[in-house]
N, CA, C and O atoms as CSV, one atom per row, in Angstrom:
chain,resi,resn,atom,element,x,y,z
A,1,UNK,N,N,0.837,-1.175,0.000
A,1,UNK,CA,C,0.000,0.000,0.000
A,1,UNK,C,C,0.883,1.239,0.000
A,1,UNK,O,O,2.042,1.144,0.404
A,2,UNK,N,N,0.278,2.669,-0.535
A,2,UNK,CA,C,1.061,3.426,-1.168
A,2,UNK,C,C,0.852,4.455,-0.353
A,2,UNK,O,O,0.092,5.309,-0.809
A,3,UNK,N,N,1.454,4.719,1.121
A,3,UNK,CA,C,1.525,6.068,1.539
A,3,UNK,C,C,1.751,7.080,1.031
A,3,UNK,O,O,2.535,7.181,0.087
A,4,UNK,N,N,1.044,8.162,1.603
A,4,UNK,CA,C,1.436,9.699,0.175
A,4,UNK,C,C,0.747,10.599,1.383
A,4,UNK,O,O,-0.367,10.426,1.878
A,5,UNK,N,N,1.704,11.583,1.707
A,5,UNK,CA,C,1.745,13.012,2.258
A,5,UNK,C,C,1.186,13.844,1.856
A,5,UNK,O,O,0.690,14.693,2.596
A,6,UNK,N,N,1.094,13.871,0.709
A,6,UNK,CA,C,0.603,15.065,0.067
A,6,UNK,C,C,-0.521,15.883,-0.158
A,6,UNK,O,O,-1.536,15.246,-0.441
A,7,UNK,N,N,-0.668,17.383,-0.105
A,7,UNK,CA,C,-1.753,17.407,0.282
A,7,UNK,C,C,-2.295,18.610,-1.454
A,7,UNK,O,O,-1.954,19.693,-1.931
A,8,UNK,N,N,-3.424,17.321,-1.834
A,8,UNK,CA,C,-3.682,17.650,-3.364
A,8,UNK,C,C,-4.989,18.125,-3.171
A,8,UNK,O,O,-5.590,17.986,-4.237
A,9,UNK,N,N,-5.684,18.603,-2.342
A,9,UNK,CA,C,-7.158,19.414,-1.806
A,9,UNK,C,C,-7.229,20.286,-1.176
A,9,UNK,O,O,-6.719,20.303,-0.056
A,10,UNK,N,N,-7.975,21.436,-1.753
A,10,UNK,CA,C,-7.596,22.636,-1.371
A,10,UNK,C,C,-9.074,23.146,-1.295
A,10,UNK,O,O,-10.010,22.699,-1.957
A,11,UNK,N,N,-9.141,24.433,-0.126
A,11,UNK,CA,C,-10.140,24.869,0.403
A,11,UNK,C,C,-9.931,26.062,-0.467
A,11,UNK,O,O,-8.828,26.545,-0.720
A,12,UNK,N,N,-10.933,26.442,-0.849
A,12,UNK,CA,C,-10.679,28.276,-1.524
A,12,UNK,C,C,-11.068,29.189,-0.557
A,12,UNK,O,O,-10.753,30.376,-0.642
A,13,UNK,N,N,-11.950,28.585,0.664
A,13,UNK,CA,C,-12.539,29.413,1.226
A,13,UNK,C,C,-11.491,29.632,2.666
A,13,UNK,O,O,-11.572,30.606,3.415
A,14,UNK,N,N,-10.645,28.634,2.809
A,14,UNK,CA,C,-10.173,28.925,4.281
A,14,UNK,C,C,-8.186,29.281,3.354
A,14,UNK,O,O,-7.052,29.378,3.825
A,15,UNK,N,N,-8.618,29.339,2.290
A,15,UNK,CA,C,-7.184,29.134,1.435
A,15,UNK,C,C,-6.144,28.628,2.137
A,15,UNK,O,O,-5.124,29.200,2.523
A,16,UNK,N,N,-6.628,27.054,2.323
A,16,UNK,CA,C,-5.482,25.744,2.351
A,16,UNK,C,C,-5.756,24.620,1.779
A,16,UNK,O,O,-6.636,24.250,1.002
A,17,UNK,N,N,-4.813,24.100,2.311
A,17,UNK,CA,C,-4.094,22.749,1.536
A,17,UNK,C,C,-4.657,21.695,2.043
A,17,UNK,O,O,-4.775,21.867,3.256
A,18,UNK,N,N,-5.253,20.217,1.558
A,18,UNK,CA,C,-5.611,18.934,2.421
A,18,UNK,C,C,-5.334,17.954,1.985
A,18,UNK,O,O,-5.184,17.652,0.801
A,19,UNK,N,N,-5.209,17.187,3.134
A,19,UNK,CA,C,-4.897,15.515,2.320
A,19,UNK,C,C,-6.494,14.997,2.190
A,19,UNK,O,O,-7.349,15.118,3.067
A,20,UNK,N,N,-6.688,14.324,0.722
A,20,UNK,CA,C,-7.186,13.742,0.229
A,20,UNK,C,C,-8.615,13.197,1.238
A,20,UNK,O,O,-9.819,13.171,0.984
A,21,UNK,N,N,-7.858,12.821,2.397
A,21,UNK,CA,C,-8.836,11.902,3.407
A,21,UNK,C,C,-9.146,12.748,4.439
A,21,UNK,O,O,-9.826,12.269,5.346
A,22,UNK,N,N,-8.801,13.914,4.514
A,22,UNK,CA,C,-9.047,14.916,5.465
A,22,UNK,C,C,-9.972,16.154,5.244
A,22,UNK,O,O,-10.598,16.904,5.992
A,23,UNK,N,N,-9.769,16.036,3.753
A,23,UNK,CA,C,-10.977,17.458,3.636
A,23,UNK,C,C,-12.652,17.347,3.586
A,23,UNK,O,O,-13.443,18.289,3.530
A,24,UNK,N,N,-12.960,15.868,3.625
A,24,UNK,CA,C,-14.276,15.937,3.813
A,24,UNK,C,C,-14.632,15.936,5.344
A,24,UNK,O,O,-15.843,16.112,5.477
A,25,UNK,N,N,-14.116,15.824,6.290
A,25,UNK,CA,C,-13.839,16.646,7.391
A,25,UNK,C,C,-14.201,17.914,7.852
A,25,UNK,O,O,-14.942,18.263,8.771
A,26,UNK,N,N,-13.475,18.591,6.967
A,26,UNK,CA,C,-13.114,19.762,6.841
A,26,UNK,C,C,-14.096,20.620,6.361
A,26,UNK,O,O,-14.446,21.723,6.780
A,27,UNK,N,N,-14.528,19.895,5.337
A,27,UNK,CA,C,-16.163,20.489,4.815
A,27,UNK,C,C,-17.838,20.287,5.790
A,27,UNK,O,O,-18.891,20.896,5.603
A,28,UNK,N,N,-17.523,19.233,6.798
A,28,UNK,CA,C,-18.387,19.302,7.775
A,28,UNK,C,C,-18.178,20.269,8.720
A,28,UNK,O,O,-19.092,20.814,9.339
A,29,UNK,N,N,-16.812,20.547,8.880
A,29,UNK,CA,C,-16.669,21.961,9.754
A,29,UNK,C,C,-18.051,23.140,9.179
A,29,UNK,O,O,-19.054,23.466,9.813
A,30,UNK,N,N,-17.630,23.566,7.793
A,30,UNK,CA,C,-18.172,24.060,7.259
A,30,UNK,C,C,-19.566,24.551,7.749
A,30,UNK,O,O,-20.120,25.578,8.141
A,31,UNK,N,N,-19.852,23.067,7.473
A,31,UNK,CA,C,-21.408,22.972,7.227
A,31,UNK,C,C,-21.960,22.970,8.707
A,31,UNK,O,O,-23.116,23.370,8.836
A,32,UNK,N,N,-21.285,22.573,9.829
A,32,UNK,CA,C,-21.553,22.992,10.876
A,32,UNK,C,C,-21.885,24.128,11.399
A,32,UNK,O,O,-22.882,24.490,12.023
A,33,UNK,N,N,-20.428,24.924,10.899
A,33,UNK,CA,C,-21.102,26.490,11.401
A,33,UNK,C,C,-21.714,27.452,9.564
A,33,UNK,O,O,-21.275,28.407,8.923
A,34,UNK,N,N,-22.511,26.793,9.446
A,34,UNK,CA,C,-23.543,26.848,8.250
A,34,UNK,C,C,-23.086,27.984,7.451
A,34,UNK,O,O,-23.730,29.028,7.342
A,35,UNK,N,N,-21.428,27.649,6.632
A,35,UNK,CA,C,-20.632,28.307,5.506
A,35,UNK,C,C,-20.305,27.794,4.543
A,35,UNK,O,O,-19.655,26.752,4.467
A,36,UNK,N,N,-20.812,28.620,3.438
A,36,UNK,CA,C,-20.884,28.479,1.908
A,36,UNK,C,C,-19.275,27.911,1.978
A,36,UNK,O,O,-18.608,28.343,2.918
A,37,UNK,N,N,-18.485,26.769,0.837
A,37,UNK,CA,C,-17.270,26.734,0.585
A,37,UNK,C,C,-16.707,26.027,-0.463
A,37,UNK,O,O,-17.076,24.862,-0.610
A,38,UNK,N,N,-15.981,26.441,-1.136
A,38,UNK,CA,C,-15.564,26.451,-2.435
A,38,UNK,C,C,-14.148,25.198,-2.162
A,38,UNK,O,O,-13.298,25.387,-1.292
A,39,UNK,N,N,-14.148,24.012,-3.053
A,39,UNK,CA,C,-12.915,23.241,-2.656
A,39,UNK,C,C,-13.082,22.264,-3.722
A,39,UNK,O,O,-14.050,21.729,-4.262
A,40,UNK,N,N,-10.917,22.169,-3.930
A,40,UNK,CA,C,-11.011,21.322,-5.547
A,40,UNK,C,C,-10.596,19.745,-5.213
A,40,UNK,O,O,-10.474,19.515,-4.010
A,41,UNK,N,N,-10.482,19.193,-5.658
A,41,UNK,CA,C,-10.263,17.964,-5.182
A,41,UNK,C,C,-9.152,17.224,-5.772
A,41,UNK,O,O,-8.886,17.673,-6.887
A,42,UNK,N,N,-8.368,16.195,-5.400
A,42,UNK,CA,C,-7.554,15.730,-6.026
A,42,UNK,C,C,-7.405,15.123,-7.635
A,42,UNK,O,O,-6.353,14.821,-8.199
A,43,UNK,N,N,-8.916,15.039,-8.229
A,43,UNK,CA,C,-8.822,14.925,-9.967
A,43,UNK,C,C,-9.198,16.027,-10.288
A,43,UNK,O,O,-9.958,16.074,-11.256
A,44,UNK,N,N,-8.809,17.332,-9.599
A,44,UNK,CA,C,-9.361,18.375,-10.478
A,44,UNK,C,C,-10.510,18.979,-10.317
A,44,UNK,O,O,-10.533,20.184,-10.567
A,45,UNK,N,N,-11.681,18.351,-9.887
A,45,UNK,CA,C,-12.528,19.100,-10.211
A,45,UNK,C,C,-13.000,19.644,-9.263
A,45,UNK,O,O,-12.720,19.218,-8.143
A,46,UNK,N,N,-13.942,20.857,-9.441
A,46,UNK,CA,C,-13.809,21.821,-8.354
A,46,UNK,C,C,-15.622,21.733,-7.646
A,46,UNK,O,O,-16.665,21.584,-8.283
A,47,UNK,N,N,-15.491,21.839,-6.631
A,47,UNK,CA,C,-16.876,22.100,-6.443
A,47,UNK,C,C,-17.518,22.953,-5.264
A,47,UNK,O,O,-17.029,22.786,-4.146
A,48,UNK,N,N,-18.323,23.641,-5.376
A,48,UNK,CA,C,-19.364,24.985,-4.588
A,48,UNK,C,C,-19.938,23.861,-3.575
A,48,UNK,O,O,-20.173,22.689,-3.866
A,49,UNK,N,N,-20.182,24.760,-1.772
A,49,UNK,CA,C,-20.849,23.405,-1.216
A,49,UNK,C,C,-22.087,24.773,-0.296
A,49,UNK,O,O,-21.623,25.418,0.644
A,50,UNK,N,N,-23.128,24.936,-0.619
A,50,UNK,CA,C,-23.486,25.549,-0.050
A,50,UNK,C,C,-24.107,25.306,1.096
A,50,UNK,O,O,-25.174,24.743,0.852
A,51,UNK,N,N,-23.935,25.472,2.266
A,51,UNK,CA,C,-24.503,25.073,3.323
A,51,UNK,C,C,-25.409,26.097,4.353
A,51,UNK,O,O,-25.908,25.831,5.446
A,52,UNK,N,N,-25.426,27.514,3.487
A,52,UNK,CA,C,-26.064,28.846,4.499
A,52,UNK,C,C,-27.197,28.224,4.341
A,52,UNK,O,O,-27.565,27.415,3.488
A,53,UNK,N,N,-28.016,28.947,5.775
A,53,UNK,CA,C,-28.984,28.746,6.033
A,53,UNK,C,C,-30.732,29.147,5.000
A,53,UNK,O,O,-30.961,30.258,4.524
A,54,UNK,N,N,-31.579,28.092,4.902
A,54,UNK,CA,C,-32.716,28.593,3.897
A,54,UNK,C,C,-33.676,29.765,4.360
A,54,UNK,O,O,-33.291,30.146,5.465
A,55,UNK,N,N,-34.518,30.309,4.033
A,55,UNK,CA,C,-35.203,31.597,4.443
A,55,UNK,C,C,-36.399,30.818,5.468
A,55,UNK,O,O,-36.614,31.476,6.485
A,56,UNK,N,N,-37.032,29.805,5.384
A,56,UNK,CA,C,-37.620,29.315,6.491
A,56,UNK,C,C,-37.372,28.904,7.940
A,56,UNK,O,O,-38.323,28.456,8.580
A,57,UNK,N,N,-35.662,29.069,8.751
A,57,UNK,CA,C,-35.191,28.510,9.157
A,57,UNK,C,C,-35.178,29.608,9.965
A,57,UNK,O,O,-35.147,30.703,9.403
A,58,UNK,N,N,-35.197,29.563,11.235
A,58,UNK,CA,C,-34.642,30.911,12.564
A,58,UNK,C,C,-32.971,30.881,12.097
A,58,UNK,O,O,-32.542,29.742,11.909
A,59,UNK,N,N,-32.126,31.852,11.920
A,59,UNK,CA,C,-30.831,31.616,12.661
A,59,UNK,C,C,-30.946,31.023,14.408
A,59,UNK,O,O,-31.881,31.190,15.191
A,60,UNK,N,N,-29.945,30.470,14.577
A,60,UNK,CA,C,-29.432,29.192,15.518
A,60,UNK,C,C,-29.670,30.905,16.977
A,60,UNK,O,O,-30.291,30.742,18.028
A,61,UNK,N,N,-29.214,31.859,16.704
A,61,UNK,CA,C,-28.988,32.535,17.826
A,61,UNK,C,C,-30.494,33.407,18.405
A,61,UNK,O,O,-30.656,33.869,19.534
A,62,UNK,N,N,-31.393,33.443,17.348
A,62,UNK,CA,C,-32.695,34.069,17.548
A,62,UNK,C,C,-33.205,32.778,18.319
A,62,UNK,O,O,-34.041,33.126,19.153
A,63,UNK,N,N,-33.039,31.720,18.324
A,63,UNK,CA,C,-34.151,30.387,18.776
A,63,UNK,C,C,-34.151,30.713,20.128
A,63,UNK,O,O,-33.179,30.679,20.883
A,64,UNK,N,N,-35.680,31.139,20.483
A,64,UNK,CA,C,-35.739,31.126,22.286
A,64,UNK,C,C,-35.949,30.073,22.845
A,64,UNK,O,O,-36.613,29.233,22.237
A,65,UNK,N,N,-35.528,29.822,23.982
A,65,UNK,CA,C,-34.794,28.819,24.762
A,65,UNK,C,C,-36.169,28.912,25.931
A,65,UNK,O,O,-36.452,29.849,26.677
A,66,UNK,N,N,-36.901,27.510,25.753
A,66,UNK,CA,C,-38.018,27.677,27.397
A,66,UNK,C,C,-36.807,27.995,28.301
A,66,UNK,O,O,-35.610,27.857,28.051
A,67,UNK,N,N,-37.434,28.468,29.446
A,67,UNK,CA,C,-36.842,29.233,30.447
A,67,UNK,C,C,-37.670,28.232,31.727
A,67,UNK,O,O,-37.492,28.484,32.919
């Protein structure tokens, strides 16, 4: 089996570098704290991941909390 360092995935949005097995990871960060992000992948191709929030949805910080 063929170890490899290298890091051929790249975030446009946090402008870095990833290994292969690490940036889908990286894109749940993302989508966690609910940010659009742009990232190419090791054959090249590039892809948009939008994860902002839809217009039916409260933002996370308006939601009132029973008391």
């Amino acid at each position: 089996m063929k170890v490899t360092n290298l890091k051929n995935c790249y975030c446009h949005t946090c402008k870095k570098a990833f290994h292969c097995l690490g940036i889908a990871r990286h894109r749940t960060k993302h989508k966690e704290r609910q940010e659009s992000c742009k990232t190419t992948y090791t054959n090249g191709g590039t892809s948009k991941h939008d994860y902002a929030e839809t217009d039916n949805q409260q933002p996370k910080e308006l939601i009132k909390l029973p008391q």
